[in-house]
N, C-alpha and C positions, 0 to 999 in steps of 0.2 A: 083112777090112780092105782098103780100096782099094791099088793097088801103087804106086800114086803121088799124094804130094802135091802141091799146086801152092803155094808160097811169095806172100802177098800184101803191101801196103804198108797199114803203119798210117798211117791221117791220123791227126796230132796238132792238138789245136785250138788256137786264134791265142792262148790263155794261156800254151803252154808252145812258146816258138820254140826252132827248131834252133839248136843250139851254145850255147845260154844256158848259160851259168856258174852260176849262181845256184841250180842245181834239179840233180836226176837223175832221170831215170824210170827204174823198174826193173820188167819186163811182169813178169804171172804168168798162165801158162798154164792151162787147163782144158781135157782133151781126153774127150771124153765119143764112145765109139761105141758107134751104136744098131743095130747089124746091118748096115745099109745104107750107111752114111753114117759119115765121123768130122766130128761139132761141135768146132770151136777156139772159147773164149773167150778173149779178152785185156782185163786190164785191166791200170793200171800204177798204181801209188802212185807220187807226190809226195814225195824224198826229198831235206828241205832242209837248205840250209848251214847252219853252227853259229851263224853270226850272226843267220838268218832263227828258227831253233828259239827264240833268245834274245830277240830280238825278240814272238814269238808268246807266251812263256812270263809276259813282261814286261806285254802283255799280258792272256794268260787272269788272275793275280797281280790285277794293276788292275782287271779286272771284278771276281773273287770278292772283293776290296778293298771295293769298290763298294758290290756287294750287301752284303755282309757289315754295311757301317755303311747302309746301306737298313736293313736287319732291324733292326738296334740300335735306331736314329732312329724304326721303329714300334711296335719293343718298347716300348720310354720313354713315347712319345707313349701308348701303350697302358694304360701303368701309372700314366703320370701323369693320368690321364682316370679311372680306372676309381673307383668309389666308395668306394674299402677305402683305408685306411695300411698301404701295403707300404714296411719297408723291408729293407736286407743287412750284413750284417756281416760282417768276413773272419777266416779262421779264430779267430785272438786274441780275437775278441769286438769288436773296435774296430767301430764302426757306420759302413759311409761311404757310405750313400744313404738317404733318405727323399723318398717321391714326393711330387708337389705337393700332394696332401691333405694329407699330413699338416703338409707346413711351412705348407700356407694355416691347420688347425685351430691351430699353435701360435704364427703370428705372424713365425717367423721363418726366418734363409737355410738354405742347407745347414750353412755353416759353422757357424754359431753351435750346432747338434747333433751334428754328427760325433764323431766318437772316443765320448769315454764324456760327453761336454756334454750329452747327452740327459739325464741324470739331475736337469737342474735344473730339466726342467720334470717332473718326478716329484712328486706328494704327500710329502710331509715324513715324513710317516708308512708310505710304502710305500717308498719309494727303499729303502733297508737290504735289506726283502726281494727284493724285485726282482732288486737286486746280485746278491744273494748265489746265488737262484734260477738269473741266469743267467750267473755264474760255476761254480753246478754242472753246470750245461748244456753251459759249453766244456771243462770236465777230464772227463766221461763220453762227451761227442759224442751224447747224448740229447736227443730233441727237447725246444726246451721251451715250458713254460706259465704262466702266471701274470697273477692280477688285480692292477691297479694304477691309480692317479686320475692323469690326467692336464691337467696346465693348459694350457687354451683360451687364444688369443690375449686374449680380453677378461679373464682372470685366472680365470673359474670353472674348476673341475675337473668332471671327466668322466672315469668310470669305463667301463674297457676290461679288455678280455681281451686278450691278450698272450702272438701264437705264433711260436713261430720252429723252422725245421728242418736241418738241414744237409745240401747237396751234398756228395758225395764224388765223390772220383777214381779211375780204374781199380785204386787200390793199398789203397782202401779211406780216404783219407785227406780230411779234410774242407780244400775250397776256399773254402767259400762258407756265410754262412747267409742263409735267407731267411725274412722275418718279415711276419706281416702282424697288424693292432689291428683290435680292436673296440669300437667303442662299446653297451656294455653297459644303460648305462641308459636 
């Protein structure tokens, strides 16, 4: 190992000026010797003030914010595009989405189906089973199935298949279901 080192001056670059307030650098050494020679590396981390960390924080929050309804706004656009009647229901069974197929096949808003409203545009004759099928669905947490006629905005019925599955949560507990129809005939 040599018997003496020589001390040199880090230039800092014109981002981080001397005496600023607002920042600390703190070096971290690397001393690597290769027989002949001792290598110094030095770098420094950027260690900010509470207020700048909350500032950054406020933003990284806002971007994932962002994205996060980016993703939603293409999910939707996804589902309301795709050729299938998807809709979900939250655990209770209550129904609070139906994509634009389906409300274009039945004529109407979201509102007017949400909750259990869906059942009016049921067949007279299956509504009863339906119910009951996927009230047994929400007290087992089994997927469920079931055929049923549905009324078209123009008033004819159109027989469907009729699936729905449940999301669960890390605990085992269902959040979510998600259903999608078929036109059968």
């Amino acid at each position: 190992m040599p018997e003496s080192l020589h001390a040199g001056t880090v230039q800092l670059p014109p981002e981080y000026p001397a005496g600023s307030a607002s920042h600390v650098l703190r070096p971290h050494v690397l001393c690597e010797y290769n027989g002949s020679h001792l290598d110094v590396h030095v770098t420094f981390d950027r260690h900010l003030s509470d207020n700048q960390k909350e500032t950054r924080m406020k933003a990284s929050e806002s971007l994932q914010n962002d994205q996060s309804t980016a993703t939603e706004n293409t999910l939707r656009l996804a589902v309301d595009t795709t050729p299938a009647f998807i809709h979900t229901a939250r655990p209770d069974g209550y129904f609070d989405y139906f994509n634009r197929g389906w409300l274009d096949f039945l004529g109407k808003s979201l509102e007017d189906v949400c909750g259990w409203r869906w059942t009016e545009s049921v067949h007279p004759e299956d509504v009863g089973g339906i119910v009951q099928k996927w009230r047994a669905a929400l007290a087992s947490g089994e997927p469920f199935e079931a055929e049923a006629r549905v009324r078209r905005a123009d008033g004819t019925y159109r027989a469907f298949l009729h699936r729905k599955v449940p999301l669960h949560d890390e605990h085992g507990n269902i959040v979510k279901w998600f259903g999608s129809s078929i036109d059968i005939e």
